[in-house]
N, C-alpha and C positions, 0 to 999 in steps of 0.2 A: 805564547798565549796572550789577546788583548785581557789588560788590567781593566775592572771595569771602573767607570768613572767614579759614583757613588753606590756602592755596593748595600749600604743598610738601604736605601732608596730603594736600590731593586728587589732587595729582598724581599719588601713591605709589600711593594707593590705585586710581585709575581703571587706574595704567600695570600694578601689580604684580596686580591683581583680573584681568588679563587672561591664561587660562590658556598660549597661548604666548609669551608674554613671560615670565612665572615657569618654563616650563620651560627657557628659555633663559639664565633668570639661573642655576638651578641648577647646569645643566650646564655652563658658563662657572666657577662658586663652588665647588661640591662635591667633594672628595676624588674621583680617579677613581677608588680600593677603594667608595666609599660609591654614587657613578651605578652600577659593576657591581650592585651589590643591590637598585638600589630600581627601579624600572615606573615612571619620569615621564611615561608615555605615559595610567596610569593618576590621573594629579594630579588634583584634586579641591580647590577654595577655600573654607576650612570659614568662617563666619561668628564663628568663637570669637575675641578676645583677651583678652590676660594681663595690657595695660598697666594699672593701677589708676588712676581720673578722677582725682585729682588729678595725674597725668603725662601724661594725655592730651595737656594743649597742648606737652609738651614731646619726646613719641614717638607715634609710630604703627605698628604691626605688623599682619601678616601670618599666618594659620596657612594652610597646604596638609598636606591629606594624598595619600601615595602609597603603594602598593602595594611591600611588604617582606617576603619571606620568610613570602608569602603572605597577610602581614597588614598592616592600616592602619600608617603609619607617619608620626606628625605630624613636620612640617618648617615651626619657629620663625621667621618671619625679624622683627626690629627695628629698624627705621630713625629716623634723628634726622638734620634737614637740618641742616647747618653753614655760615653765610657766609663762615668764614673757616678754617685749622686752629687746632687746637683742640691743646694739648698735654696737658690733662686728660679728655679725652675716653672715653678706655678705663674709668675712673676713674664716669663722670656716669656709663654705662653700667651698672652695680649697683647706682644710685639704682633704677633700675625692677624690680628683682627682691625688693625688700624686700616 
């Protein structure tokens, strides 16, 4: 059996690329002022990310857009698997927006 490369990677992406499962995480994660505004019923899994290939092996994200005050409304998500905690973690986390 092939070993897969980055296994938390695909996981993320097969579990969170499933559109009830991302609206499940939202409504679970989101501000309840923020679920009253947006239509997650209208979510939508756009193909776009932000992470830059040299962070690739170290993140992997997510863009959905849903329906906001009539209009598209992208909804970021970021994810990095940790084996263990991490107490600089908040910290690696702005590594990726440079």
């Amino acid at each position: 059996m092939d070993e897969i490369a980055n296994p938390h990677d695909t996981y993320f992406r097969e579990s969170f690329g499933r559109s009830e499962i991302a609206k499940d995480f939202l409504r679970v994660h989101l501000p309840e002022e923020v679920l009253a505004e947006v239509d997650l019923d209208s979510l939508e899994i756009s193909k776009d990310t932000y992470v830059s290939p040299d962070l690739r092996a170290i993140y992997s994200d997510l863009v959905y857009r849903v329906g906001w005050r009539e209009q598209p409304l992208a909804v970021y998500v970021l994810f990095e698997h940790k084996s263990r905690p991490e107490h600089w973690t908040q910290l690696q986390r702005h590594r990726s927006q440079g």
